[in-house]
Z-matrix of the N, CA and C atoms (Angstrom, degrees):
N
C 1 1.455
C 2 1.525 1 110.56
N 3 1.300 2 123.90 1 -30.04
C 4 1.739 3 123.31 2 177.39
C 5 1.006 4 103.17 3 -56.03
N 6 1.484 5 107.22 4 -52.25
C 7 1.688 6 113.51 5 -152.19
C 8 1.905 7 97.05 6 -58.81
N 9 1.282 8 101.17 7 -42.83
C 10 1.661 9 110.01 8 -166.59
C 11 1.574 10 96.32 9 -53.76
N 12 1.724 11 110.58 10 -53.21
C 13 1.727 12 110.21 11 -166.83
C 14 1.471 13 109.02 12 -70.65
N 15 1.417 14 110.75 13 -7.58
C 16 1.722 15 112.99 14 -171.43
C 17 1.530 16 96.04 15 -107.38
N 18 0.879 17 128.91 16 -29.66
C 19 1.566 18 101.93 17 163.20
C 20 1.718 19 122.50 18 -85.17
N 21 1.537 20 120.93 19 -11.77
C 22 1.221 21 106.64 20 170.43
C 23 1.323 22 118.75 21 -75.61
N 24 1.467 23 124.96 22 -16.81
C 25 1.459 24 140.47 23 161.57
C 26 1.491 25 119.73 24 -46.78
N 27 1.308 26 113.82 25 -55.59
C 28 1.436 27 124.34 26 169.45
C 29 1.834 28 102.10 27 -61.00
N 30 1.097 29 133.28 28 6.96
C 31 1.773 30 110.79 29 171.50
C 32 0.779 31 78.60 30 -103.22
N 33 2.416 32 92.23 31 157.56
C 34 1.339 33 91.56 32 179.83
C 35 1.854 34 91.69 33 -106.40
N 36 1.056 35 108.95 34 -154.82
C 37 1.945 36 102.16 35 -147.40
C 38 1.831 37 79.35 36 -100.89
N 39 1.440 38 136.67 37 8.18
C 40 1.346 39 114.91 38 160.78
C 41 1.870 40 97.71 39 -133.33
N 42 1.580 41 108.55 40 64.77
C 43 1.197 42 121.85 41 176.23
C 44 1.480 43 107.44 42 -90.68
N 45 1.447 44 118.42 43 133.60
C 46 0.916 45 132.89 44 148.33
C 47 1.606 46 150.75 45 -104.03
N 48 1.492 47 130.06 46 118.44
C 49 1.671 48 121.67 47 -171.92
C 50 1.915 49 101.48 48 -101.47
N 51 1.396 50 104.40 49 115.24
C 52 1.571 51 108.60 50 -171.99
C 53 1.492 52 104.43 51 -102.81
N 54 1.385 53 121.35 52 108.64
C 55 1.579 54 131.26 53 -174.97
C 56 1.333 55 102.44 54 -78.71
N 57 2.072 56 98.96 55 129.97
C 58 1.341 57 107.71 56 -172.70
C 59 1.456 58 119.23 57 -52.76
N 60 1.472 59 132.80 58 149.88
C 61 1.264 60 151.25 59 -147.03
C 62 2.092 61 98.98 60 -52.79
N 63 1.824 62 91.35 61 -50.88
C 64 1.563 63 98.94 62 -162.22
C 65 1.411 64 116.95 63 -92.00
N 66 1.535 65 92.39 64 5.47
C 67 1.808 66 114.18 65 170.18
C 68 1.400 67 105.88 66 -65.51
N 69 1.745 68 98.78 67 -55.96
C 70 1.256 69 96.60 68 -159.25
C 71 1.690 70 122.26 69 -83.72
N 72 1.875 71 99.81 70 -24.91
C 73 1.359 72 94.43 71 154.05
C 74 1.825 73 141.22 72 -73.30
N 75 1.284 74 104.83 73 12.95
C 76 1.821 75 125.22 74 158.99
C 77 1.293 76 93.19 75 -91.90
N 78 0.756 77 175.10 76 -100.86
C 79 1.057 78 175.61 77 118.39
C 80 1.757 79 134.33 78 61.29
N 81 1.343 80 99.69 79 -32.32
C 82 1.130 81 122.57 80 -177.78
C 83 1.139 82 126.48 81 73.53
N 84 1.540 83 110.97 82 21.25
C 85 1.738 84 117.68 83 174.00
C 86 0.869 85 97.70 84 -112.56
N 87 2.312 86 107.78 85 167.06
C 88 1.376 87 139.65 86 162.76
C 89 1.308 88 100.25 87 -41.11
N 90 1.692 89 99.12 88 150.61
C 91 1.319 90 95.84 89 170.35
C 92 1.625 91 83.03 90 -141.88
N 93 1.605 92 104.93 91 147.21
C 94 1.616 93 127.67 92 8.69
C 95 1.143 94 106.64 93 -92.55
N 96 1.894 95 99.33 94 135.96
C 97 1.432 96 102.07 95 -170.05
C 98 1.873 97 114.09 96 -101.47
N 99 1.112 98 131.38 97 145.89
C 100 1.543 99 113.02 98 -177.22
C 101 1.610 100 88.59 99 -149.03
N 102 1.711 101 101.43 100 -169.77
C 103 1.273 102 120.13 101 175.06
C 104 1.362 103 108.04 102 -146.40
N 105 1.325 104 131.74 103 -169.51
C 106 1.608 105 135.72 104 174.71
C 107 1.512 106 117.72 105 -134.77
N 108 1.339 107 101.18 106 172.70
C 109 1.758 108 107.12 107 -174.26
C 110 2.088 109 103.63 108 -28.75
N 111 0.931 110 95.03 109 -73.04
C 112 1.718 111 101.00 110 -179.55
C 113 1.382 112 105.21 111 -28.43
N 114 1.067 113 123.07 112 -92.88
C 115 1.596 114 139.81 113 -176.18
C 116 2.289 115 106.71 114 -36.66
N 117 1.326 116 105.99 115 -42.76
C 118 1.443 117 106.07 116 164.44
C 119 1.370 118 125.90 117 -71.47
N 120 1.481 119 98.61 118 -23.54
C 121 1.983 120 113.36 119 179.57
C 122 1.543 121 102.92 120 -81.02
N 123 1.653 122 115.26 121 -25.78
C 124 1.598 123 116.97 122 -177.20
C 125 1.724 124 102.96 123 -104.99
N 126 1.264 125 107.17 124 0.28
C 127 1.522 126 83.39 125 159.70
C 128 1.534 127 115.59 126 -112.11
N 129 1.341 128 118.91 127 -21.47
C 130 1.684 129 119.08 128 154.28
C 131 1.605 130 128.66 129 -41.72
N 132 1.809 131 95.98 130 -28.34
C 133 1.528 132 92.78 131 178.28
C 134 1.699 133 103.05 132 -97.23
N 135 0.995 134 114.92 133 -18.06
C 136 1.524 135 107.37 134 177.42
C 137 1.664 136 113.18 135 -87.30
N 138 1.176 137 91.97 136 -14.09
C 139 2.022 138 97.84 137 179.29
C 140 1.774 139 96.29 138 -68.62
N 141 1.386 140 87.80 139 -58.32
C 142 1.848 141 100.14 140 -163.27
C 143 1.720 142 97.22 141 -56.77
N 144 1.582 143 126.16 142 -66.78
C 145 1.374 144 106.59 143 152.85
C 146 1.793 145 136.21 144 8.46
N 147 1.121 146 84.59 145 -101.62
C 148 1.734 147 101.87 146 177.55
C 149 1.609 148 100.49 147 -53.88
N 150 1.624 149 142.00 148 -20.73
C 151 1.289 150 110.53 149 -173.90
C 152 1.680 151 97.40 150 -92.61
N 153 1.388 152 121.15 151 -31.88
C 154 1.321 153 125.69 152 -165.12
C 155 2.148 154 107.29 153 -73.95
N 156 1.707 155 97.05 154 -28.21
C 157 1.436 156 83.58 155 170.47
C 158 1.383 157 127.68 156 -97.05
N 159 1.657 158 113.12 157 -1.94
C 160 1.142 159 109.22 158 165.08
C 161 1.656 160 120.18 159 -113.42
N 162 1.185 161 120.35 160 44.49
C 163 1.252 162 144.81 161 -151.70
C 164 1.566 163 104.15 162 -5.91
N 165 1.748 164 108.16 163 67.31
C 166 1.506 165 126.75 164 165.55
C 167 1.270 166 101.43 165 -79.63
N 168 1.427 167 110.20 166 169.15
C 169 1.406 168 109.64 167 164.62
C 170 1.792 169 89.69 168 -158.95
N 171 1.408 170 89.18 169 157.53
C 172 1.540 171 106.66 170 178.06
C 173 2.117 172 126.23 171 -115.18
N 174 1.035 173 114.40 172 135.08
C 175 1.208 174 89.81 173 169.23
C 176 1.009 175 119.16 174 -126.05
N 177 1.401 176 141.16 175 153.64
C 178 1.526 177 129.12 176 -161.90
C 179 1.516 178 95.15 177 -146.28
N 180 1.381 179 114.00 178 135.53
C 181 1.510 180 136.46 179 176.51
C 182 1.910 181 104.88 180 -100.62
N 183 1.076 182 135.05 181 164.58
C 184 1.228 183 152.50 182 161.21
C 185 1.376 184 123.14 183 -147.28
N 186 1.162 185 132.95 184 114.60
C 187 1.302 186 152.12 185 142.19
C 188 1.506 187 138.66 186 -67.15
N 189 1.459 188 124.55 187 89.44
C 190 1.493 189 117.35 188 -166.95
C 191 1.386 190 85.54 189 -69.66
N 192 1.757 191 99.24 190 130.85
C 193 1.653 192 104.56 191 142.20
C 194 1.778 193 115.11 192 -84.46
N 195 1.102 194 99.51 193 -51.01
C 196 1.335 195 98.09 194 177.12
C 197 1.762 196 132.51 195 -148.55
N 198 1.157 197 133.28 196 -175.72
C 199 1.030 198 119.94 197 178.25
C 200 1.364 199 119.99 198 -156.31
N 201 1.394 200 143.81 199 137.55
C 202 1.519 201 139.91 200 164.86
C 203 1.446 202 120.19 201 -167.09
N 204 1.131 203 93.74 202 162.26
C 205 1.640 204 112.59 203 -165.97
C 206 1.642 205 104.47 204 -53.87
N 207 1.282 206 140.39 205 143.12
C 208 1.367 207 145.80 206 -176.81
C 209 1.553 208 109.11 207 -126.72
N 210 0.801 209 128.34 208 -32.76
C 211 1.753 210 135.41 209 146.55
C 212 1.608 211 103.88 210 -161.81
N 213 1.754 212 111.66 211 -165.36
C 214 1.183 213 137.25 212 -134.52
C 215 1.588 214 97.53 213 -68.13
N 216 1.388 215 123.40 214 -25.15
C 217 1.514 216 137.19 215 -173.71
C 218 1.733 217 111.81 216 -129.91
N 219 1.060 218 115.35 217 5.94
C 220 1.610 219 119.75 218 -173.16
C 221 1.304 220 117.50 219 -119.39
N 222 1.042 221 133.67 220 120.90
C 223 1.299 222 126.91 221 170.79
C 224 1.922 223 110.88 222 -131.90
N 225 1.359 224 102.18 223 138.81
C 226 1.973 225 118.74 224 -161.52
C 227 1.489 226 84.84 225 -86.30
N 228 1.553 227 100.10 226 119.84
C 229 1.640 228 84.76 227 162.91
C 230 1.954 229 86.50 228 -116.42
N 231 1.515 230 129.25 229 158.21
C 232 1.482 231 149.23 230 142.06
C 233 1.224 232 104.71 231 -83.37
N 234 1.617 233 102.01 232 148.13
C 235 1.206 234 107.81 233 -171.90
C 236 1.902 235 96.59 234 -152.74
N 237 1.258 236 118.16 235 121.54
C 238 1.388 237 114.61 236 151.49
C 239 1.433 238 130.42 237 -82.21
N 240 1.444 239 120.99 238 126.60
C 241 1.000 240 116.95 239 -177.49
C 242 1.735 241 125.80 240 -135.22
N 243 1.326 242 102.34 241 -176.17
C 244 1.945 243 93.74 242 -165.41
C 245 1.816 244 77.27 243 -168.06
N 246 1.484 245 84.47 244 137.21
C 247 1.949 246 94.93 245 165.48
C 248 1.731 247 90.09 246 -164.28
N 249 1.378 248 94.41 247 143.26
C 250 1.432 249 108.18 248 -163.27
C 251 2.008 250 85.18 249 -121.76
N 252 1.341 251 115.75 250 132.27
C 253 1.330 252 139.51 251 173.85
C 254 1.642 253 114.29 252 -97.61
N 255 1.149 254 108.77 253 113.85
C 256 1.996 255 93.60 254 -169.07
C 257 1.609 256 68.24 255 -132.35
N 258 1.890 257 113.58 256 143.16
C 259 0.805 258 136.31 257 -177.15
C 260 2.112 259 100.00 258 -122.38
N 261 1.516 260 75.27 259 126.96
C 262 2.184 261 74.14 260 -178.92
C 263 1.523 262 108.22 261 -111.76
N 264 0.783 263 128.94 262 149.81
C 265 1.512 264 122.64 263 32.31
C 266 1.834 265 112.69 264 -88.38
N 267 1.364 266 100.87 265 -26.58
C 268 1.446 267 91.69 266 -172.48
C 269 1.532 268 125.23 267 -63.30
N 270 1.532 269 107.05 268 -21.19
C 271 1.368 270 111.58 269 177.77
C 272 1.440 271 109.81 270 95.48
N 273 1.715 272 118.27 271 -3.62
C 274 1.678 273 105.57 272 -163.03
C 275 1.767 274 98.71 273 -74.06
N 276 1.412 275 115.33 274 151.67
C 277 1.615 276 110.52 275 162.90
C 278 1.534 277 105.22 276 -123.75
N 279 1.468 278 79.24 277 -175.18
C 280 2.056 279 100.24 278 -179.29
C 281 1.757 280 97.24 279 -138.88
N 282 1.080 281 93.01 280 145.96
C 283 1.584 282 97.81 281 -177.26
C 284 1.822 283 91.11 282 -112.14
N 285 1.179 284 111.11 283 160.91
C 286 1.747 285 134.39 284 175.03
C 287 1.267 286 104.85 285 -147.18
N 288 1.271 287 107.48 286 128.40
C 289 1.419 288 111.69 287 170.21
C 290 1.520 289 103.39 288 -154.80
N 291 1.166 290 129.34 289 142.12
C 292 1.456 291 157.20 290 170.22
C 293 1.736 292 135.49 291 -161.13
N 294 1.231 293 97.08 292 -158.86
C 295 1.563 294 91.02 293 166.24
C 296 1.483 295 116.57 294 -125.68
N 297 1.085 296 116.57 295 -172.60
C 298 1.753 297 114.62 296 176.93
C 299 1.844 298 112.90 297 -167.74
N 300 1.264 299 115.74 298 122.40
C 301 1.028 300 118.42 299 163.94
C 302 1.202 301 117.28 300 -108.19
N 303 1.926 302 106.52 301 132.25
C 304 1.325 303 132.26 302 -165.70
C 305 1.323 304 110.80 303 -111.98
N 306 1.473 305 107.65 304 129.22
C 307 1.604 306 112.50 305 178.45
C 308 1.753 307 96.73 306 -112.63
N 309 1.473 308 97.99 307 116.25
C 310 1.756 309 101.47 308 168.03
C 311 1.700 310 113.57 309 -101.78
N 312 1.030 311 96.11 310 141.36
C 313 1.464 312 92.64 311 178.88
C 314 1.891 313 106.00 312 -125.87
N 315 1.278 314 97.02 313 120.89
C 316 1.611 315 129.89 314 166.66
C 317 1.759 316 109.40 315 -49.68
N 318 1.564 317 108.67 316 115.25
C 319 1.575 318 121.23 317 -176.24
C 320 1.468 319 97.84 318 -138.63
N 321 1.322 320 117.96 319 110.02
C 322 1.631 321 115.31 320 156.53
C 323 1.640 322 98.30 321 66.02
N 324 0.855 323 134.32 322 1.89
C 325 1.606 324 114.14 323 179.79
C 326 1.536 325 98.68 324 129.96
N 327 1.112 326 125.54 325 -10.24
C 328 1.612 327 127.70 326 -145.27
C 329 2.045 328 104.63 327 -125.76
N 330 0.996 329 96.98 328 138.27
C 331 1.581 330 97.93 329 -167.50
C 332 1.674 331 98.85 330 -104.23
N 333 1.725 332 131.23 331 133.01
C 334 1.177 333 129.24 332 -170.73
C 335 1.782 334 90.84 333 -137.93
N 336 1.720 335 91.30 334 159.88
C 337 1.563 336 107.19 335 167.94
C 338 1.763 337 126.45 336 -89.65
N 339 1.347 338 122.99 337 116.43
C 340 1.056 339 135.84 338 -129.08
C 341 1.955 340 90.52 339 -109.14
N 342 1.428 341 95.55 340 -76.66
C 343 1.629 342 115.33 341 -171.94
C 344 1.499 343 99.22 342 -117.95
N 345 1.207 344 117.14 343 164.22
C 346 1.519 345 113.53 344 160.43
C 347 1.751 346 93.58 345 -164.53
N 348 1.426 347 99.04 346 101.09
C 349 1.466 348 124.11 347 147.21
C 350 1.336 349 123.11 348 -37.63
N 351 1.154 350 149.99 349 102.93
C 352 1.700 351 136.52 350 -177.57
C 353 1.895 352 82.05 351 -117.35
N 354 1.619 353 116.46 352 124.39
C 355 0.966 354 133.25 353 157.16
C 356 1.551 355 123.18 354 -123.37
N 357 2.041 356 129.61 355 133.73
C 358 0.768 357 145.67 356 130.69
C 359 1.337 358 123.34 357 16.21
N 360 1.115 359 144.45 358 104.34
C 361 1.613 360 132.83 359 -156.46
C 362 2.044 361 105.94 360 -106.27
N 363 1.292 362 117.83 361 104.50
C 364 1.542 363 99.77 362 -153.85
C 365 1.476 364 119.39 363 -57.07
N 366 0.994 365 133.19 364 152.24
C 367 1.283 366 143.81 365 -159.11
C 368 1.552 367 119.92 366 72.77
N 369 1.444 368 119.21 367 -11.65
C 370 1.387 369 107.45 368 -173.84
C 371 1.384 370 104.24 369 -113.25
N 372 1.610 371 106.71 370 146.99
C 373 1.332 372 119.59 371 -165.59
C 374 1.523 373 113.39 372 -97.44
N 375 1.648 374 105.92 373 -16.77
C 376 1.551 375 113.49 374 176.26
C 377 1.527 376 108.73 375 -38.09
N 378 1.295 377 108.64 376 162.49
C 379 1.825 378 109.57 377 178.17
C 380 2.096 379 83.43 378 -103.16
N 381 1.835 380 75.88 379 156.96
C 382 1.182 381 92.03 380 -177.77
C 383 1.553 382 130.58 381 -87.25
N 384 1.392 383 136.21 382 162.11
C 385 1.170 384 110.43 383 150.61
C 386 1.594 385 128.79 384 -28.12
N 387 1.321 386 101.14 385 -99.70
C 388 1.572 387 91.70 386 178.42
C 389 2.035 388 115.75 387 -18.33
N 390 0.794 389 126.43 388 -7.62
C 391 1.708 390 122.14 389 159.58
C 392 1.277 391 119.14 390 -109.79
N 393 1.736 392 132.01 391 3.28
C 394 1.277 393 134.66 392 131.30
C 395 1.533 394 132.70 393 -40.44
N 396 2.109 395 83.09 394 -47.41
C 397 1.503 396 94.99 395 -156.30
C 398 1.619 397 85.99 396 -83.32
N 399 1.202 398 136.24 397 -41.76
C 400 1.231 399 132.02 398 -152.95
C 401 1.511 400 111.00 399 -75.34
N 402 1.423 401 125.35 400 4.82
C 403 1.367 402 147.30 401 173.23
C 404 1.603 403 109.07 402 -80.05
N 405 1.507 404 105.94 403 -32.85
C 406 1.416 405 121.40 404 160.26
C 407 1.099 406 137.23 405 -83.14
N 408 1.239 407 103.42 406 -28.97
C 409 1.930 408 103.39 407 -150.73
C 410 1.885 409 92.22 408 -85.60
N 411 1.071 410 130.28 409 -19.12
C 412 1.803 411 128.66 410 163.63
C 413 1.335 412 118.53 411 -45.35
């Protein structure tokens, strides 16, 4: 439950999560499709939900590819990533893996989540985050 209240802390209140292009056309939405702080704050509580009542658990790896300054308070970090979902009792999982570019933005000393890009990783067919989260955010 921290982790859930400590990352909704880090958005900042005109945060945006933009679902990759071919996400959203499976899907059957406009693209580019996204949501905002609200809609990311209601799918964190329905994620954490569904893992705590079906005693799922998730694990998620991150890989910086890279990182740099984007203006005077912003800096782009990329990130590869992979989180595998195993649902118990039965044990079945789902793997996710893609990429994601992160815009943090610099407040008072304090580093917050700005944008978050979830992109398609080429060659891999895994579904992405952004189609974890979008299992929630309804």
């Amino acid at each position: 439950k921290r982790n859930k209240d400590n990352y909704i802390l880090i958005l900042t209140s005109d945060f945006e999560f933009i679902l990759d292009d071919n996400d959203a056309l499976a899907l059957g939405l406009e693209k580019p499709y996204s949501w905002d702080k609200a809609s990311e704050t209601e799918m964190m509580e329905n994620l954490h939900s569904h893992l705590s009542s079906l005693d799922s658990n998730l694990d998620v790896m991150l890989s910086i590819l890279t990182s740099s300054n984007s203006g005077p308070n912003e800096v782009e970090v990329n990130v590869d990533y992979y989180i595998m979902r195993t649902n118990a009792p039965e044990g079945e999982s789902t793997e996710f893996r893609g990429e994601a570019t992160l815009i943090l933005e610099e407040d008072s000393g304090y580093w917050y989540l700005k944008k978050w890009y979830d992109n398609r990783k080429n060659g891999i067919t895994n579904p992405t985050w952004g189609m974890l989260k979008y299992e929630f955010v309804q």
